[in-house]
Every structure is written in C-alpha cells, then in structure tokens.
Backbone as a chain_set.jsonl record, in Angstrom:
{"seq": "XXXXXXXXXXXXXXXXXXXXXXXXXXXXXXXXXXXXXXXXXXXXXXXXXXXXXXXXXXXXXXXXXXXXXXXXXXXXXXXXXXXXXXXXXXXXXXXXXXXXXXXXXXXXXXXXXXXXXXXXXXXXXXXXXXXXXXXXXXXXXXXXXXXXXXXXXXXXXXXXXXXXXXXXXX", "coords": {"N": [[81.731, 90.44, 70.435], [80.349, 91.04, 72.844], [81.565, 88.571, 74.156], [84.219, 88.595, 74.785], [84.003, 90.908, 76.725], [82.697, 89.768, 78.508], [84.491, 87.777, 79.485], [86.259, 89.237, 80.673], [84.583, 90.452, 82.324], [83.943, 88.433, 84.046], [86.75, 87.607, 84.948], [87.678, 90.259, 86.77], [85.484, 89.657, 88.35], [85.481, 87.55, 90.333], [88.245, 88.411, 91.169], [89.855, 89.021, 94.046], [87.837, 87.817, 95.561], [87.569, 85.415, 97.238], [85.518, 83.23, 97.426], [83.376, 83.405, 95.307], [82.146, 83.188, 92.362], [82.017, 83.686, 90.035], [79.736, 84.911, 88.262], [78.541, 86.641, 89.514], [79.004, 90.231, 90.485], [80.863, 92.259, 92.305], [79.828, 95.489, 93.902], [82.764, 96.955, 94.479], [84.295, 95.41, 92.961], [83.157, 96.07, 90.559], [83.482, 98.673, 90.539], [86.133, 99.023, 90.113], [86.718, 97.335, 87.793], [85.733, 99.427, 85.954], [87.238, 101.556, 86.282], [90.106, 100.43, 85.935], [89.901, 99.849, 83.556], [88.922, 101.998, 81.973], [86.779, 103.159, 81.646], [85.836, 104.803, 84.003], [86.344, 107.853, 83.939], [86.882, 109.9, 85.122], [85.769, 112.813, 84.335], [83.754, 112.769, 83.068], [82.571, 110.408, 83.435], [82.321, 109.497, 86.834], [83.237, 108.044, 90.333], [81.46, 108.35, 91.475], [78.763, 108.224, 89.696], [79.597, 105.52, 88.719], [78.819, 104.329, 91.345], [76.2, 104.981, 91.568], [75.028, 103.855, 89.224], [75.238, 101.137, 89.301], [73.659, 100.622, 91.906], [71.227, 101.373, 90.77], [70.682, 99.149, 89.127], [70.49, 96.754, 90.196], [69.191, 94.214, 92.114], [66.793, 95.207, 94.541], [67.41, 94.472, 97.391], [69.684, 92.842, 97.056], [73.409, 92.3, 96.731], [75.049, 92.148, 94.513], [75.488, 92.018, 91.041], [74.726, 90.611, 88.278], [75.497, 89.188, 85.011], [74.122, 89.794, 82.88], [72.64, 92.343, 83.896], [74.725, 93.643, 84.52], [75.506, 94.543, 81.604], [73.014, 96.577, 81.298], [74.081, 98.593, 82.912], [76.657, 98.667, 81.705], [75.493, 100.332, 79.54], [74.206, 102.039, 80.186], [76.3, 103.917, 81.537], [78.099, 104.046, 79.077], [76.761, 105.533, 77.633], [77.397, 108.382, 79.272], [79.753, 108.732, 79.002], [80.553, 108.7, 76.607], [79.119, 110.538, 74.838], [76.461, 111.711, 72.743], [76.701, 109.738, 70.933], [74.826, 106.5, 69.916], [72.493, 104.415, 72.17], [73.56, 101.777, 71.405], [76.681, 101.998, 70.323], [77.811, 103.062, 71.85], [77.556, 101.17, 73.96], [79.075, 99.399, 72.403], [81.364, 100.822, 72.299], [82.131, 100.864, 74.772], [83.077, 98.437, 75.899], [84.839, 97.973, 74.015], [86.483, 99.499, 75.026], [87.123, 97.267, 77.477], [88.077, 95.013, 76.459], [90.531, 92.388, 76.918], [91.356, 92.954, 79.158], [92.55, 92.86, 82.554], [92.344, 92.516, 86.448], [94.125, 94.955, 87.739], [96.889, 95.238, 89.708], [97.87, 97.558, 90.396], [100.061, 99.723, 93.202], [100.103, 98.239, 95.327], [101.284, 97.722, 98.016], [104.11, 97.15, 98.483], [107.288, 95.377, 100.81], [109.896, 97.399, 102.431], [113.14, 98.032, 102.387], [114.808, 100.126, 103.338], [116.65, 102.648, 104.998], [115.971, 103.033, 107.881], [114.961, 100.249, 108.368], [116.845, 98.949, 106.464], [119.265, 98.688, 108.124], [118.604, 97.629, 110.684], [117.628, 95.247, 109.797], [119.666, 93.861, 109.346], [121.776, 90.623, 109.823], [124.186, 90.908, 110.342], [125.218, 92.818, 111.79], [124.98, 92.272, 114.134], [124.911, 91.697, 117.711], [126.215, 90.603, 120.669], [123.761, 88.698, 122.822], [121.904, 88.352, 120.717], [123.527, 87.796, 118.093], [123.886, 85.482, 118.734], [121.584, 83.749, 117.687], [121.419, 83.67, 114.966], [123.017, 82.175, 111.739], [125.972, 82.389, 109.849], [124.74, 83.187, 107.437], [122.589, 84.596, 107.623], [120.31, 83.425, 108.445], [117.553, 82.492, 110.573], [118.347, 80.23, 113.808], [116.677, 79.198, 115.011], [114.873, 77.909, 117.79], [117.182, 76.444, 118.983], [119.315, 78.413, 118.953], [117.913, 80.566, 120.385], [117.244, 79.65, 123.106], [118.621, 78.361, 126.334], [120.336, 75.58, 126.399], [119.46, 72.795, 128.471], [121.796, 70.755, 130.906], [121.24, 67.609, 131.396], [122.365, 65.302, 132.377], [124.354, 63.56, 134.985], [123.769, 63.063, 138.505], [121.351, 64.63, 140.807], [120.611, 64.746, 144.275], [116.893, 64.419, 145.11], [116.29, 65.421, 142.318], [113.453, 64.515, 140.616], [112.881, 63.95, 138.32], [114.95, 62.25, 137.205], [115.77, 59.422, 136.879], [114.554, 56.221, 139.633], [113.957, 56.397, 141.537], [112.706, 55.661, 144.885], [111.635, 56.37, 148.11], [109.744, 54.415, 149.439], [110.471, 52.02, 148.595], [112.388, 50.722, 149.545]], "CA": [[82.256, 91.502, 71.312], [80.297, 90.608, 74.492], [82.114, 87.457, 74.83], [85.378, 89.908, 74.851], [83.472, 91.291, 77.403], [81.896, 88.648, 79.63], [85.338, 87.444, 80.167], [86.232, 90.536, 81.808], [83.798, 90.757, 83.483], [84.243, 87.367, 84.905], [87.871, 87.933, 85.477], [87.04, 91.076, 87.491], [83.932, 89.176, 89.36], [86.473, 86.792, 90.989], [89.348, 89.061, 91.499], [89.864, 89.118, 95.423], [86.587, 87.203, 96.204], [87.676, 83.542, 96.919], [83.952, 82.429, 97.408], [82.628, 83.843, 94.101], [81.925, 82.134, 91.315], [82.327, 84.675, 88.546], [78.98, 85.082, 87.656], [78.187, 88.074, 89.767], [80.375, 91.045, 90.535], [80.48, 92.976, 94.165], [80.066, 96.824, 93.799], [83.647, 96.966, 94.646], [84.724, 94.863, 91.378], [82.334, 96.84, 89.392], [83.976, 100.439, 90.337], [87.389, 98.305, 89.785], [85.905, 97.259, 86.601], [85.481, 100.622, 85.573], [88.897, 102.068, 86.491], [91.058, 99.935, 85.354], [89.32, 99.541, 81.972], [89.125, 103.279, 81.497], [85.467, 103.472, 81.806], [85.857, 105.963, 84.621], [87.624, 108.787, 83.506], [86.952, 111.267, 86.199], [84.839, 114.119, 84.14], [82.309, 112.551, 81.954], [82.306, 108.981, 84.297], [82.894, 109.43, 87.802], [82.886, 107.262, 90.961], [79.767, 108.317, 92.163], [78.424, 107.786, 88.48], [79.291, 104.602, 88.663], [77.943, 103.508, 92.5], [74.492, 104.795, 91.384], [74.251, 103.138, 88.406], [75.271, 99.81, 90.09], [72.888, 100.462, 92.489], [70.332, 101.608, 89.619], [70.552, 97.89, 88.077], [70.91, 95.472, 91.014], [67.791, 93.779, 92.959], [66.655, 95.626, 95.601], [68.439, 94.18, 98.458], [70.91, 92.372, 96.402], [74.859, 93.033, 96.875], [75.906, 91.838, 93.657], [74.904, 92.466, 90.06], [74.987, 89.431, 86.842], [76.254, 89.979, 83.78], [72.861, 90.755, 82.015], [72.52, 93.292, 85.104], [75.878, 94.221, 84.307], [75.044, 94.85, 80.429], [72.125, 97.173, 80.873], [74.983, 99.516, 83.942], [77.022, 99.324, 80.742], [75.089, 101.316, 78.579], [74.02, 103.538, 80.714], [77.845, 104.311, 81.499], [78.567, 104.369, 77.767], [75.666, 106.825, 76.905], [77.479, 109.096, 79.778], [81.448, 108.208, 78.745], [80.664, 108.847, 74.853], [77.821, 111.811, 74.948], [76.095, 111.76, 71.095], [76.386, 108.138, 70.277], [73.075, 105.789, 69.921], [73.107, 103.314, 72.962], [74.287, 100.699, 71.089], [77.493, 102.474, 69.425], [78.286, 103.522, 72.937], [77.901, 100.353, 74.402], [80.016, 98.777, 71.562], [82.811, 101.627, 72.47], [82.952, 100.352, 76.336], [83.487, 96.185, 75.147], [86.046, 97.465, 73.411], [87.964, 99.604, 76.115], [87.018, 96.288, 78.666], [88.487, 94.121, 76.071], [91.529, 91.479, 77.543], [92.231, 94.092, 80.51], [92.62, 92.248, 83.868], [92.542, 93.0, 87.104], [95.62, 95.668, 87.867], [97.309, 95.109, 91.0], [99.262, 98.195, 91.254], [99.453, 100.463, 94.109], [100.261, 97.334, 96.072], [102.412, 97.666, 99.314], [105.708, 96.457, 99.211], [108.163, 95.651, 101.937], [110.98, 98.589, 102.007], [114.589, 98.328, 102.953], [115.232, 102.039, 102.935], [117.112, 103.43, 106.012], [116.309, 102.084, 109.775], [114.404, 99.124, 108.048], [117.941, 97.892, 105.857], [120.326, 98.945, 109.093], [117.795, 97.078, 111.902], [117.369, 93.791, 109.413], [120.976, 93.277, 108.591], [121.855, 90.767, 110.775], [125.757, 90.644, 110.513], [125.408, 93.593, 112.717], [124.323, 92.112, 115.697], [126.05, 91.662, 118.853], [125.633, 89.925, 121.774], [122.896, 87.481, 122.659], [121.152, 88.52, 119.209], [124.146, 87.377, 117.417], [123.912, 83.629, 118.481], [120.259, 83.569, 116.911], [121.209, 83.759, 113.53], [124.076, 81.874, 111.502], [126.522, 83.396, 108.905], [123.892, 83.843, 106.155], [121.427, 85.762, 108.422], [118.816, 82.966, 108.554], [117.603, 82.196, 112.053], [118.761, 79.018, 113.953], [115.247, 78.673, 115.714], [115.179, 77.123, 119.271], [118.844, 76.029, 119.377], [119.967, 80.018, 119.066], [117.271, 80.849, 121.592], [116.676, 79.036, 124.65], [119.891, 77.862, 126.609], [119.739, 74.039, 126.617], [120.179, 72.592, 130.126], [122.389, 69.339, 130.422], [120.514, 66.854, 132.211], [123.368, 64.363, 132.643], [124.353, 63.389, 136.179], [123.097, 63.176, 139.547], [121.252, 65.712, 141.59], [119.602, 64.808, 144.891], [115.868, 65.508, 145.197], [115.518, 66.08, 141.421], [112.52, 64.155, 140.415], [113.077, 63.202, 136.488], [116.281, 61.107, 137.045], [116.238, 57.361, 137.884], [113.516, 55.683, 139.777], [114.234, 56.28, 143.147], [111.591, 55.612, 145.063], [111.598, 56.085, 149.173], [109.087, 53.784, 149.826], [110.649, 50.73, 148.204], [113.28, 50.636, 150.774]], "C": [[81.846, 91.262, 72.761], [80.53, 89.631, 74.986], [83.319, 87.934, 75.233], [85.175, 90.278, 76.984], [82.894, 90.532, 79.053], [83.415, 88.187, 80.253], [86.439, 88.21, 81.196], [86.046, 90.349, 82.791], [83.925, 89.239, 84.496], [85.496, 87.193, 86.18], [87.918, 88.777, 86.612], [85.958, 90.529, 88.951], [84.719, 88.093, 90.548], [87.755, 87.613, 91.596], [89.15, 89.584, 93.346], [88.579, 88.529, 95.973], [86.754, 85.886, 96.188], [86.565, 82.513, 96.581], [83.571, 82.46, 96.508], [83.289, 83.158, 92.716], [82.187, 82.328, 90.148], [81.944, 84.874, 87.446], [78.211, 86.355, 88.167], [79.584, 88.525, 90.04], [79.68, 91.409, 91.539], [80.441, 94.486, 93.06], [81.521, 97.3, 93.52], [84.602, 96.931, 93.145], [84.104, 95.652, 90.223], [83.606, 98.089, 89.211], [85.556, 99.948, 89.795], [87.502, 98.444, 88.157], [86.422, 98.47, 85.73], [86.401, 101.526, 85.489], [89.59, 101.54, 85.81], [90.899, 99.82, 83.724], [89.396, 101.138, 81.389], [87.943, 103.774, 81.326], [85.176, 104.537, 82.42], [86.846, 106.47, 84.446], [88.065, 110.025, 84.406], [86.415, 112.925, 85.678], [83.958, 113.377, 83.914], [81.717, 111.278, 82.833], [83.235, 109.257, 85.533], [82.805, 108.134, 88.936], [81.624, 106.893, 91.493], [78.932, 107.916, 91.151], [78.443, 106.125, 88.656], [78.343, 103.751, 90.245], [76.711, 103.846, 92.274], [74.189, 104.252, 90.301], [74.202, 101.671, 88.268], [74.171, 99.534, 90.852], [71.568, 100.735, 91.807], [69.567, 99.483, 89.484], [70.623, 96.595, 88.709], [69.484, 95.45, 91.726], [68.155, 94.992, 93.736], [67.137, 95.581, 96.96], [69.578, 92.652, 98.079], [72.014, 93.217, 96.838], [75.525, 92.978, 95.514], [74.889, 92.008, 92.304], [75.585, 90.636, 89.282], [75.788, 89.819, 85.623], [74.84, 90.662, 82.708], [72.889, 92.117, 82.769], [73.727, 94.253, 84.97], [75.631, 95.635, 82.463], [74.327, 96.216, 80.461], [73.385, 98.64, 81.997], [76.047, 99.981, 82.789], [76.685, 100.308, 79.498], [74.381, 102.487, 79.02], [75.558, 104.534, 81.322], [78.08, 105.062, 80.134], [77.798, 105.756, 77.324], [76.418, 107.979, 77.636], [79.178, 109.519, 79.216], [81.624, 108.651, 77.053], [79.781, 109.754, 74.246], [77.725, 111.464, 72.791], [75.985, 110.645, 70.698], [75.007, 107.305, 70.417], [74.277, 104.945, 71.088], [74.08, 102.327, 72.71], [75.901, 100.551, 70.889], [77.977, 102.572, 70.442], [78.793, 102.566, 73.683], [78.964, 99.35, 74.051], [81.648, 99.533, 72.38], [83.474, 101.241, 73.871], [82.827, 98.975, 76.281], [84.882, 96.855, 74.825], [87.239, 98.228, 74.138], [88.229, 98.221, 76.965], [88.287, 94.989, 77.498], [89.968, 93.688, 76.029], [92.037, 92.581, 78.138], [92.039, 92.614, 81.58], [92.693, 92.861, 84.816], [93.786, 93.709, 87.488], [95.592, 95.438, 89.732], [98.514, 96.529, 91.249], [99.045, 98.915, 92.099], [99.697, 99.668, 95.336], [101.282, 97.549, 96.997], [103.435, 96.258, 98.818], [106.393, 96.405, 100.599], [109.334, 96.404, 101.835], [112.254, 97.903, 102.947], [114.831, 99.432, 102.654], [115.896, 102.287, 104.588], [117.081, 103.032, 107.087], [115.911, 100.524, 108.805], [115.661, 98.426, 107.711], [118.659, 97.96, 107.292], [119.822, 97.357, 110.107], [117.645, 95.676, 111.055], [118.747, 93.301, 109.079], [121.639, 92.793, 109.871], [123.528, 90.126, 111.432], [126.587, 91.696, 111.632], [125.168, 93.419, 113.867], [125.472, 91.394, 116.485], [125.32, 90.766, 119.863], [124.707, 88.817, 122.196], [122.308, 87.435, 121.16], [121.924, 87.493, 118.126], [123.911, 85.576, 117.197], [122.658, 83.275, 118.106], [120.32, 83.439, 115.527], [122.551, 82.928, 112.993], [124.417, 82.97, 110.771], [125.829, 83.938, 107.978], [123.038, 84.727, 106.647], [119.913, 84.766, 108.645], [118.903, 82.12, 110.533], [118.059, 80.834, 112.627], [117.489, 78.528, 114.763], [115.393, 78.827, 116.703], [116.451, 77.309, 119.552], [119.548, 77.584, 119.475], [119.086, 80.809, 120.103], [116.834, 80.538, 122.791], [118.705, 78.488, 125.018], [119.645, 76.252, 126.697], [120.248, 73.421, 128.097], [120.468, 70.98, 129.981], [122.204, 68.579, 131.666], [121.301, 65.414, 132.957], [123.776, 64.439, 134.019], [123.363, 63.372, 137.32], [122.699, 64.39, 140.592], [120.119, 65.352, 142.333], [118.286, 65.433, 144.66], [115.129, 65.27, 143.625], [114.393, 64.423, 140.693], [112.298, 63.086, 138.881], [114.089, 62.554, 136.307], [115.994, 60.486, 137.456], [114.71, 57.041, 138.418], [113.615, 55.563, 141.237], [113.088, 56.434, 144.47], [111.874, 55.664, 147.09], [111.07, 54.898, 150.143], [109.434, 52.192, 149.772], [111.57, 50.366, 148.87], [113.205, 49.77, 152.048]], "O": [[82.634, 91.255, 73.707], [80.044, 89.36, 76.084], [83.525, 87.573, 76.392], [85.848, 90.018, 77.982], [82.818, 90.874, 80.234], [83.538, 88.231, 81.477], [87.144, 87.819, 82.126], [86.687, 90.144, 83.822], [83.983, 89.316, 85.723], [85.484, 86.911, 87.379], [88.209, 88.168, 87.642], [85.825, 90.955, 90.099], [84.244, 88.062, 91.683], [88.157, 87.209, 92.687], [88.341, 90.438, 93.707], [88.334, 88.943, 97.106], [86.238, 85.169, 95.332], [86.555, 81.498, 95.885], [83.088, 81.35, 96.284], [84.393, 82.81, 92.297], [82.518, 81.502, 89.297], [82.488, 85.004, 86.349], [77.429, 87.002, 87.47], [80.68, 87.967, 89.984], [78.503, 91.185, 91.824], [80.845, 94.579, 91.901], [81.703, 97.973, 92.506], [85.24, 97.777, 92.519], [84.61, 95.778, 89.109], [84.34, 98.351, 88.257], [86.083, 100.703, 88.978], [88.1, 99.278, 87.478], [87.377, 98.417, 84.956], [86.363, 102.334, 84.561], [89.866, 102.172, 84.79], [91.811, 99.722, 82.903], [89.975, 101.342, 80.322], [87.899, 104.899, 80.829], [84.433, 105.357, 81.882], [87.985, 106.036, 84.615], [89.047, 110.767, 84.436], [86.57, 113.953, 86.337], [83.142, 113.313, 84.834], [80.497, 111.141, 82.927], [84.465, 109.281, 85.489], [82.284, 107.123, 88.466], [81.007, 105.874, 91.801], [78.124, 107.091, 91.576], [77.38, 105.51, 88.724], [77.49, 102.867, 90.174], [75.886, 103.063, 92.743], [72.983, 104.04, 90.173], [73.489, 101.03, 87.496], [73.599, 98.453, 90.71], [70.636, 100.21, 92.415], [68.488, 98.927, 89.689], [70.771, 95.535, 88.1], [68.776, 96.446, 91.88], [69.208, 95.629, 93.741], [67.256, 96.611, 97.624], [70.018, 91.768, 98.815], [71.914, 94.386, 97.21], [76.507, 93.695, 95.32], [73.673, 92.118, 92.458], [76.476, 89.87, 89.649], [76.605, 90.732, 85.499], [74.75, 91.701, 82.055], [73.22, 93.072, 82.066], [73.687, 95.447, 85.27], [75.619, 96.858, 82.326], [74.836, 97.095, 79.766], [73.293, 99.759, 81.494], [76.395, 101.157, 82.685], [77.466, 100.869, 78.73], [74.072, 103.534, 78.452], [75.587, 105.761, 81.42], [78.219, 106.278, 80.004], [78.273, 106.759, 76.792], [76.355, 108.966, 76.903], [79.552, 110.688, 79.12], [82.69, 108.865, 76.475], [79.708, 109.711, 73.018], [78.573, 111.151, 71.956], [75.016, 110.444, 69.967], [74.166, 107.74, 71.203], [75.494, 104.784, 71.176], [75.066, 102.019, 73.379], [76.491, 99.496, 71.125], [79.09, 102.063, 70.312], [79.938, 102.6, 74.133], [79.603, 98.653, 74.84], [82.634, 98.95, 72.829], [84.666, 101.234, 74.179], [82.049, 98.611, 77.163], [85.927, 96.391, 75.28], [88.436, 97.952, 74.067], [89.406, 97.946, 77.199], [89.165, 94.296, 78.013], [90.735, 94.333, 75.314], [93.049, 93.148, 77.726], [91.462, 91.571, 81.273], [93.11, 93.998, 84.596], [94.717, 92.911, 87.591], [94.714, 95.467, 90.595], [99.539, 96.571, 91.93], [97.841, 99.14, 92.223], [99.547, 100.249, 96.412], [102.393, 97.525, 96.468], [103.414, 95.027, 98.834], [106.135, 97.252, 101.454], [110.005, 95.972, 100.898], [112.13, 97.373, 104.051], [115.108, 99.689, 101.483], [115.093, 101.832, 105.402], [118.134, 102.576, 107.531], [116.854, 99.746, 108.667], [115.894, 97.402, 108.352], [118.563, 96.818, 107.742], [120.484, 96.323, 110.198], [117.509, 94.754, 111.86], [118.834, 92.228, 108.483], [122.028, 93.531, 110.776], [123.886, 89.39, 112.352], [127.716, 91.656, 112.123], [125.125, 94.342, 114.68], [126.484, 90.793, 116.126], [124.163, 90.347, 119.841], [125.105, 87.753, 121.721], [122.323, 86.371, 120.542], [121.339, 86.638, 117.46], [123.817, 84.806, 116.242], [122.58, 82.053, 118.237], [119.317, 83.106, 114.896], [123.403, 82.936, 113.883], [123.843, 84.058, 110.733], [126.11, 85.069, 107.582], [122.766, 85.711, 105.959], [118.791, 85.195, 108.913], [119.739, 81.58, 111.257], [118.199, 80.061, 111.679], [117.449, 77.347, 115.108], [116.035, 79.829, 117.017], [116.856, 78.215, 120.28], [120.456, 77.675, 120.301], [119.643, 81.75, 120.669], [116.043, 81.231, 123.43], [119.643, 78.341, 124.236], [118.566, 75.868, 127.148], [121.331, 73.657, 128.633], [119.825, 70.16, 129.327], [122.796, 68.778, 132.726], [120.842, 64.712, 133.858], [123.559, 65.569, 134.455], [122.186, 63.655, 137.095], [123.584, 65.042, 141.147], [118.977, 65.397, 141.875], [118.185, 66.568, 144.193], [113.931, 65.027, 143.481], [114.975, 63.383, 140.385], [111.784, 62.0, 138.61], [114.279, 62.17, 135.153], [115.786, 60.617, 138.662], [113.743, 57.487, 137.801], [113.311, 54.578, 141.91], [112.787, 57.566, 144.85], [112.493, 54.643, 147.392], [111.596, 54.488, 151.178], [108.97, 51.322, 150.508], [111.613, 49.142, 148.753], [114.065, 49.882, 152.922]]}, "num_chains": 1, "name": "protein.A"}
C-alpha cells in the first residue's frame, strides 16, 4: 500500500517544480496533495489542518518535507479525516484515497473567444493597412506585410550606399 502511495507522493513532489527531484514535496504540493486526493474535505481536514501539520513534521528551517516526514503528516491527518480508527487503520484509509490520483490541472485558464475577443481576432475583418499584414487564412505575413520595402535600384546623387564614388580619386 505505501508503494501505492510513495508514487503519489512522488508524482505530486514534482508536479510544477522543474528542479525537484521527487523525493521531497513543497508545502504547496502537500496541501495539493491533500485536495486533490480527498484528504481535505473541508470539516474534519481543513487547509489550515493541513499547513500545521506540514509544518508539525518538517525540520526546523526546512521548506520541504520526505516521504518518511510525509508518512508520520499522514497519520496525523488520517487520525483527524477518520475520527475512531487506530492510527494505523486510518493511515491505511488515506493510501487508499491517495492511491493512482495525479496531479489535477483543472481550474486552468484558457484563452476565450467570446464576444470583443472572437470580433477583434477575426482577421478577415480588417481593413486598411491591417489588412495587408495578414494573408487569406489569417496567419501573419511578418516583415513583408509590415514595413514598406524601399527600392534601392537606380541612381541618386549624394546617396552614400550606391557605387563607389569616391571624390578624391578624381
């Protein structure tokens, strides 16, 4: 069961932390942890429940907890999440909510087309200089649709970047 468990918690311990190794967990991942798994339920296991018993079980000026460290935050959870059960029975009961959950991503910002956003991106509507920025499909033409190109061909006293004209060689 606490291999069930460990991989969780691993899963979790990595989830948005590129650096981490996914042998400790942040506070963050913990309360995550704990949510998503169903650990915190919001009467019996709250948030604050869980940031003190994170902070209960972690070094002293540590940020991050282990998985042993983790272990002992779980059964003091469980004892609170399952009232009447022996530690153990308790701790068994939160393995087996944690068990093959993953991190949930929902809640996640999307990009909307709803109302000015679809009108203002659609860009078959555009007029004027705007228009020559984009082809028929709507994808941009870069440079070539934004800058005017200037045609460097011929002669123009004076100008400096044509030819090799030199006064002096005269």
């Amino acid at each position: 069961m606490a291999s069930e468990a460990e991989k969780t918690f691993h899963r979790f311990a990595v989830f948005g932390e590129s650096s981490s190794s996914g042998n400790e967990i942040t506070n963050k991942n913990f309360s995550k942890l704990c949510k998503d798994c169903g650990i915190m339920d919001g009467k019996a296991v709250t948030s604050t429940d869980v940031d003190i018993v994170f902070s209960k079980v972690k070094a002293k000026n540590a940020r991050t907890i282990n998985f042993q460290q983790f272990q002992e935050a779980m059964k003091e959870l469980g004892q609170k999440r399952f009232k009447g059960k022996n530690p153990d029975e308790a701790l068994e009961d939160v393995f087996k909510l944690m068990e093959g959950k993953d991190p949930a991503t929902t809640g996640v910002t999307k990009a909307t087309t709803v109302g000015g956003v679809d009108r203002l991106t659609d860009t078959s509507k555009y007029t004027g200089t705007h228009k020559e920025r984009f082809d028929e499909s709507g994808k941009g033409k870069g440079i070539e649709g934004r800058e005017e190109t200037t045609d460097n061909s011929g002669y123009v006293s004076g100008y400096k970047g044509a030819g090799t004209y030199d006064k002096k060689s005269q």
